[in-house]
C-alpha positions in Angstrom: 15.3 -22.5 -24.8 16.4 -22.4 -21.3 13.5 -20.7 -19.5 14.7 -20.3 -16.0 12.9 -17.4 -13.5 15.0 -15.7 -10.5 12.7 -12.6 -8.6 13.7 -10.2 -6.3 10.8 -8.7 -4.3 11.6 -5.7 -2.8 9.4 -3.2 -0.2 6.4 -4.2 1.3 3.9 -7.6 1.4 1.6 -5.3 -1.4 4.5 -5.2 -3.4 4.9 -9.1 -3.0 1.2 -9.8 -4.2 2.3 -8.0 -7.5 5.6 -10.1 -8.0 3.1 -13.4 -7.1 1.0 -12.1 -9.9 4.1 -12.1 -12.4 5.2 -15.5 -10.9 1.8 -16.9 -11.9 1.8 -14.7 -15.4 6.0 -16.3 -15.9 5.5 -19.8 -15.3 2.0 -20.1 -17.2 4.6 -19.3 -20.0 6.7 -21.8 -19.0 9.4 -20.5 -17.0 10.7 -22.2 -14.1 11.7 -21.0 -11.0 15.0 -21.1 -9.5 16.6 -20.3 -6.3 20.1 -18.7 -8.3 20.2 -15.9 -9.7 23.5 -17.8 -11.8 21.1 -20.1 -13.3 18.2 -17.9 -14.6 17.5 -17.2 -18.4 15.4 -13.8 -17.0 15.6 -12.0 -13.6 13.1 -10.0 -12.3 13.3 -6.7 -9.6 10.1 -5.8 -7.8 11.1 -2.3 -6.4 9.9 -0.4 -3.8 10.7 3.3 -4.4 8.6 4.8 -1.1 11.7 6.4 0.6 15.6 6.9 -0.4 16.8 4.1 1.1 14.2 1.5 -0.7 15.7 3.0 -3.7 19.2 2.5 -2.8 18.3 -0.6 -2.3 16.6 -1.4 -5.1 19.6 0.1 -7.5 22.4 -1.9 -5.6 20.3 -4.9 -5.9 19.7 -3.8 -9.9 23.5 -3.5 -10.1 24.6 -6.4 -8.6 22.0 -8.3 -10.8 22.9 -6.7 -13.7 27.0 -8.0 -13.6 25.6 -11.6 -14.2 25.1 -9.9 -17.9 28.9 -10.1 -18.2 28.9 -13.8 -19.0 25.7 -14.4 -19.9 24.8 -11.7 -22.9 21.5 -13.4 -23.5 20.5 -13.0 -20.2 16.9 -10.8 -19.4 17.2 -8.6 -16.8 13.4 -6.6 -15.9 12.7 -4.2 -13.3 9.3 -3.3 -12.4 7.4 -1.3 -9.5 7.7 1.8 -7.5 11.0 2.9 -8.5 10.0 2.5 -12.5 7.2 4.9 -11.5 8.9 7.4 -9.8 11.9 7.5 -12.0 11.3 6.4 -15.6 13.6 7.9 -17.8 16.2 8.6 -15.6 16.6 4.4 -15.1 16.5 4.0 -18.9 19.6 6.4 -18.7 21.4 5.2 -15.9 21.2 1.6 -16.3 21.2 0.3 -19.6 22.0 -3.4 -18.5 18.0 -3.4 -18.0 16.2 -5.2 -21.3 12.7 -3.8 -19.8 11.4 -1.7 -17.4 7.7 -1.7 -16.0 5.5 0.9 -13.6 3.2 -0.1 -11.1 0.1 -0.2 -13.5 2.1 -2.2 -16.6 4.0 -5.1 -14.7 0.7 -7.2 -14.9 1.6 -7.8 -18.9 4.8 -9.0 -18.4 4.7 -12.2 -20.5 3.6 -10.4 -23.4 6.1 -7.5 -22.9 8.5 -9.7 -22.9 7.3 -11.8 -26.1 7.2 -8.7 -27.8 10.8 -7.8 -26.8 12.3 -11.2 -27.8 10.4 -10.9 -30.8 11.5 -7.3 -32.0 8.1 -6.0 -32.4 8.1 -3.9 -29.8 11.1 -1.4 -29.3 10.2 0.7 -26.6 11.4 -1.2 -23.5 9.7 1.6 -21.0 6.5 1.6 -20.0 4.6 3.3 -17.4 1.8 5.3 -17.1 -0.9 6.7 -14.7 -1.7 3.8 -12.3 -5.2 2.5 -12.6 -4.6 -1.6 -12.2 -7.0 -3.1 -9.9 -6.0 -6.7 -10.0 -9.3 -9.0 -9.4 -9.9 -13.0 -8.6 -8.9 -13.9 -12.2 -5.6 -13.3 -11.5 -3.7 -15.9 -11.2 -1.3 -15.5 -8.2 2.0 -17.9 -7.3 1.9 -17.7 -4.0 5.5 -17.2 -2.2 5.2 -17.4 1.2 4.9 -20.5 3.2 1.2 -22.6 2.3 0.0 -21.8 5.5 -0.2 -17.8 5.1 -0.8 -15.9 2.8 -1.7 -11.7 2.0 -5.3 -10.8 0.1 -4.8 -7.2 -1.2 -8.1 -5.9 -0.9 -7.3 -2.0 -2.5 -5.1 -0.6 -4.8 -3.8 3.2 -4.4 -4.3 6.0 -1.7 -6.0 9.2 -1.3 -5.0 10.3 2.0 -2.6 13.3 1.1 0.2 13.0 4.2 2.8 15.8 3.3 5.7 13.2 3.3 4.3 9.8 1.8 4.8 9.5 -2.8 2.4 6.7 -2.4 -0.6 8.3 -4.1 1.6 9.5 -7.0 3.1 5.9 -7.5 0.0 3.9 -6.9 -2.9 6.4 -7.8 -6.5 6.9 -5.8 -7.8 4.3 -3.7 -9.5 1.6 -5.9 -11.0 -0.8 -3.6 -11.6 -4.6 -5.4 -15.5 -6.1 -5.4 -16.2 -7.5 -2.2 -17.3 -11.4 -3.7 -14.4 -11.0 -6.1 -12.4 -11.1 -2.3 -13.9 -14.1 -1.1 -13.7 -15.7 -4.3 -10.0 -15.5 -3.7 -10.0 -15.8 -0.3 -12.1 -19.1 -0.8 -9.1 -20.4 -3.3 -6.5 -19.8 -0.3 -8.2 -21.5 2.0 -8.3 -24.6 -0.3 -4.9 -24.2 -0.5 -4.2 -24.6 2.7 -3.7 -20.9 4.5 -4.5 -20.7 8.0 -3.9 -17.0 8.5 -4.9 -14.8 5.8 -3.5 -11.1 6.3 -5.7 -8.4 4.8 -3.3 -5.5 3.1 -3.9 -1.7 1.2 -2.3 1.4 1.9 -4.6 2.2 4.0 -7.3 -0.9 4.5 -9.7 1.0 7.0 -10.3 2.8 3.8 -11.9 0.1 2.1 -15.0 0.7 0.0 -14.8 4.5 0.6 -14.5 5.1 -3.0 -17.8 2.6 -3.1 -19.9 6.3 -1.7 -22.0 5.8 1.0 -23.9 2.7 0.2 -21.4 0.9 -0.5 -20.0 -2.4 1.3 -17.4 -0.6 3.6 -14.4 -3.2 5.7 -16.8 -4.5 8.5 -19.2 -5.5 5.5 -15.7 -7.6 4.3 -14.4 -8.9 7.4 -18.4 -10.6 8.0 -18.5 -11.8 4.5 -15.2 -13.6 4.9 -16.1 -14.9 8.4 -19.2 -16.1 6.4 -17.8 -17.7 3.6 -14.8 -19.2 4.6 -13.5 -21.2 8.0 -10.1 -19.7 7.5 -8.4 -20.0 11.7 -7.1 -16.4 11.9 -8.0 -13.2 9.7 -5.3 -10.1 10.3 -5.0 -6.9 9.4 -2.5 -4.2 8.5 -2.2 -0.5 8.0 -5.7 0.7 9.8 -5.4 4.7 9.6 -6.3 6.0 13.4 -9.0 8.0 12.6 -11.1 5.1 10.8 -11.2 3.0 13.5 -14.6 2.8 14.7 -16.8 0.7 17.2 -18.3 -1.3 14.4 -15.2 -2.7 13.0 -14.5 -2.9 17.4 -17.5 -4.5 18.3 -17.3 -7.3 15.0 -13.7 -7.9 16.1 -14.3 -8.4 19.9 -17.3 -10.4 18.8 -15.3 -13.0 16.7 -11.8 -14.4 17.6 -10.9 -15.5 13.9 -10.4 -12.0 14.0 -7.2 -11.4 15.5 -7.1 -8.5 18.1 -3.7 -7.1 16.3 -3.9 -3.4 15.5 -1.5 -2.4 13.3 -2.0 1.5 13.5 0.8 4.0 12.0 0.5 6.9 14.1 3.7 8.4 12.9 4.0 11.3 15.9 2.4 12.5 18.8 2.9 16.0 19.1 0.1 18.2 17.6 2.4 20.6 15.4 4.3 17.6 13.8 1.0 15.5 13.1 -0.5 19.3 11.3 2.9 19.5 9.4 2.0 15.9 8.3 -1.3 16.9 7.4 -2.1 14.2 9.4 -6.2 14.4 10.6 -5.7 13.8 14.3 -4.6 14.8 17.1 -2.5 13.2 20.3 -5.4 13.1 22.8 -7.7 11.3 19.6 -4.7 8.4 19.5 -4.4 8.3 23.7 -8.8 8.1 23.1 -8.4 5.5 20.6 -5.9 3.3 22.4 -8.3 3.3 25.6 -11.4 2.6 23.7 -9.3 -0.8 21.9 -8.3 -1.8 25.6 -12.1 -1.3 26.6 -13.7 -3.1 24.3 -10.8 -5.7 23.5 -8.6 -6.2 26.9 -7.0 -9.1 25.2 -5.2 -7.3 22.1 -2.1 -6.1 20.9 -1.4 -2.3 19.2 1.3 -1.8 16.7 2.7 1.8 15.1 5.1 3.1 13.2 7.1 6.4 13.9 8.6 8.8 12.2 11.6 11.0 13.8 13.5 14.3 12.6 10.2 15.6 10.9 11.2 19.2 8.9 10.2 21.8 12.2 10.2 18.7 15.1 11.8 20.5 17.8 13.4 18.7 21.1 10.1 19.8 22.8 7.7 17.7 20.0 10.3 14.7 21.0 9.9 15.1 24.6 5.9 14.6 23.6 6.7 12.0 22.1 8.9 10.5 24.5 5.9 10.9 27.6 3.7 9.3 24.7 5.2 6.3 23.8 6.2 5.7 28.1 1.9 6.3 28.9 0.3 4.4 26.3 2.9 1.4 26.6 2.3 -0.5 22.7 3.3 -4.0 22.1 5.3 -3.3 19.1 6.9 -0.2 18.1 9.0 0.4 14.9 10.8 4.0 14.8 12.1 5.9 11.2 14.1 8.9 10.1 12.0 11.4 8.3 13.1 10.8 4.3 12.8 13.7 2.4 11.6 13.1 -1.0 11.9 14.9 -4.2 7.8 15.8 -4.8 6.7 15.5 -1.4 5.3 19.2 -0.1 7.3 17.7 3.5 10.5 18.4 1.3 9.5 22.1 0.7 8.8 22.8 4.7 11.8 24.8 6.5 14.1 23.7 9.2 15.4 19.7 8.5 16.9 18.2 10.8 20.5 16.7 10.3 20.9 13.0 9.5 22.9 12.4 13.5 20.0 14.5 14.8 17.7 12.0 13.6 19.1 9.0 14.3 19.9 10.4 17.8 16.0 11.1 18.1 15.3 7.7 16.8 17.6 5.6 19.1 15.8 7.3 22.0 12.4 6.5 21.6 13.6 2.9 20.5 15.6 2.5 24.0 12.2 3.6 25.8 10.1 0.7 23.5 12.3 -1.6 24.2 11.8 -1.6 28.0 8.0 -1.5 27.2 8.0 -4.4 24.8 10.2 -6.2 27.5 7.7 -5.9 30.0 5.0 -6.7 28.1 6.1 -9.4 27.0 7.3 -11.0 30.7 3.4 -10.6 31.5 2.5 -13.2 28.9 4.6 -15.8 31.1 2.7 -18.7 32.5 -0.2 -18.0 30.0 -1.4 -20.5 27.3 -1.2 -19.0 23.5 -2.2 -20.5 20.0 0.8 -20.7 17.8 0.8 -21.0 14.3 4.1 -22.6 13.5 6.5 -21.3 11.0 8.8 -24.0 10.9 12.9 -24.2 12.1 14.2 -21.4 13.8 15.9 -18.7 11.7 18.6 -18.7 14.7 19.3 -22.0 15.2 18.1 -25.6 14.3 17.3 -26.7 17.6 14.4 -24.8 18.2 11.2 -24.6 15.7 9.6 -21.0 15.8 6.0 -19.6 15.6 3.9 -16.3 16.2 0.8 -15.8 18.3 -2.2 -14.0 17.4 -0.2 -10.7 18.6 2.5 -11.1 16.0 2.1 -10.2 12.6 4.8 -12.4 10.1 7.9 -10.9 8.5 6.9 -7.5 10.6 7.1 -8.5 14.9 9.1 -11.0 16.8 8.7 -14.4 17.5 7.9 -17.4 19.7 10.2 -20.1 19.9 9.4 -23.4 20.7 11.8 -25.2 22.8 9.7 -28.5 23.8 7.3 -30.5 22.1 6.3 -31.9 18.7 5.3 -30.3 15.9 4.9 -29.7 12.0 5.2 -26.4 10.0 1.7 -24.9 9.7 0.5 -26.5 12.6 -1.4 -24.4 14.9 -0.7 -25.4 18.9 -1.2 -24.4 22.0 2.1 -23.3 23.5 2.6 -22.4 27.2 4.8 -18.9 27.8 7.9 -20.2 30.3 10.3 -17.1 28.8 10.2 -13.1 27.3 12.7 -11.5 26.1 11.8 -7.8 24.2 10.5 -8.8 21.2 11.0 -12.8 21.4 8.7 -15.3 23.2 9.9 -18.3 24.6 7.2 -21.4 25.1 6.6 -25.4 25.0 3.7 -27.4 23.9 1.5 -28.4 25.9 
């Protein structure tokens, strides 16, 4: 039997540490990967379902997947994740061209859902249920991105309640994993050759809360893995602002293997929209926890996320938002239109704002960032970075490309390296001769 593999991961780096799980669980049963979607025996989806357009993307995908069918009957097509979650039934409906769909707690046993479907013994090609996975060093991962980086998901699930986010319906409670069973894996990707290992969770400044108050909470983590392995740089993403303390500051400033990158979603600034978005700050606590970061780390760079067109954001809450994003002056800013999903107590609040309201809203504060993130980035000129090098340049094969320590993969710009030699996975010191807003420019020296 021809036992060819083609996956599709959709959403967010968690998402891809569940589709490296399948990899691992697929080929262990002898499937081969391919690079064609033409020459597979089974595809695979990985969807995201956060927000309406991850699940417009996800069905398109789905559909255009699902023609291949036409000429090859035999063909498996599974569709697993978020969007199983959220919509069950309603895919089994809608899309019968799917042999088997999986939830975010069931996509773990998909060798053996599969055996069962080939082999009739099974009927039921749905399954999903309340999430309560944790995934743990014994499972095996194939990992996808380049050998020099990879992503250790150290939680599963959420309990923050924000008024607009699905996540803790899709994924469940926070469920943090062991703290040895993370350098146990950690320890496996550094004999595989990672250089940057990027620490993910909904919300990883959460870790080891559910653990109670003796329990080994992120700075406990981050010192073990400093500890136990000699991996160059350890990153984070998704630190909610209101967990960031000086412990995790101090142990940060104190050890450069851990990168001074904050990746902080703030998601507004005025006071009423963070309340609507039961969001447990305020803007003077993010302008307080900007200032202590630049205090205790000079050298660092502070990424957030926004959201725009909020139900109830009046022009005055943008104007706030506006003076916020010109005062603080972040390295990277990334800017969305509220989504208003079906569950979400956002979606019951009065007084949406339009679609061209939004994206009005949005294109402003992006045309303020990108003067900020322009002149940030012409200060780096002159100065000597570390690069970790990605390989050839997505825009052109005359230049290879890297990231610094202020540039998270797959998420922030780049630094391209116009002079000098170099292999993928090196790391090298790279002078800054030229900025553009979210691109570096830089040669070896």
């Amino acid at each position: 039997m021809n036992k060819k593999l083609f996956m599709v991961s959709l959403g967010c780096p968690k998402n891809l540490v569940d589709s490296e799980l399948m990899l691992a669980s697929l080929s262990a049963q002898g499937y081969d990967i391919c690079r064609q979607a033409e020459d597979a025996s089974l595809i695979v989806v990985n969807t995201c379902g956060f927000i309406q357009s991850a699940v417009e993307e996800a069905i398109d995908e789905i559909l255009s997947l699902g023609q291949l069918k036409n000429a090859e009957p035999d063909l498996r097509l599974v569709v697993t994740g978020c969007l199983v979650q959220r919509y069950g039934e309603r895919l089994r409906a809608e899309l019968p061209e799917v042999d088997l769909f999986l939830g975010t707690d069931n996509f773990i046993d998909i060798a053996a859902r599969l055996n069962a479907l080939d082999n009739k013994s099974q009927p039921e090609n749905l399954e999903f249920q309340t999430p309560t996975f944790l995934m743990d060093s014994t499972c095996r991962r194939r990992i996808s991105t380049p050998n020099h980086r990879a992503y250790l998901k150290i939680s599963e699930g959420c309990s923050n309640r924000c008024s607009y986010c699905l996540i803790p319906q899709l994924r469940g409670p926070l469920r943090s994993r062991a703290l040895d069973d993370l350098i146990v894996e950690a320890q496996r990707l550094e004999a595989a050759g990672v250089k940057e290992l990027t620490l993910v969770g909904q919300d990883v400044t959460a870790y080891g809360l559910d653990f109670g108050p003796q329990g080994h909470k992120l700075p406990d983590l981050l010192a073990g893995l400093l500890a136990e392995t000699a991996i160059p740089w350890l990153r984070m993403l998704y630190l909610y602002p209101n967990r960031i303390a000086p412990p995790l500051l101090n142990l940060m400033a104190d050890n450069p293997r851990l990168l001074p990158y904050f990746d902080i979603p703030m998601q507004h600034a005025s006071d009423k929209v963070l309340h609507l978005m039961r969001r447990p700050y305020k803007q003077s606590d993010l302008i307080s926890l900007i200032d202590q970061i630049r205090a205790i780390m000079p050298e660092s760079a502070i990424r957030t996320t926004l959201i725009v067109g909020f139900p109830g954001e009046k022009e005055a809450d943008i104007i706030k938002l506006e003076e916020f994003i010109a005062q603080v002056k972040l390295n990277h800013v990334g800017v969305f239109c509220y989504s208003n999903e079906e569950g979400c107590e956002a979606a019951t609040l009065p007084e949406h704002c339009d679609e061209e309201q939004k994206e009005e809203r949005r294109q402003r504060i992006m045309t303020i960032q990108k003067g900020i993130s322009a002149q940030v980035n012409r200060e780096m000129i002159g100065k000597i970075e570390k690069v970790l090098v990605e390989g050839l340049s997505r825009e052109t094969d005359l230049l290879l490309e890297g990231r610094s320590r202020f540039q998270a993969p797959d998420i922030d710009g780049s630094v391209y390296i116009n002079s000098g030699t170099c292999n993928t996975g090196d790391m090298v010191n790279l002078k800054i001769t030229d900025a553009h807003p979210y691109d570096l420019i830089g040669e070896i020296v």
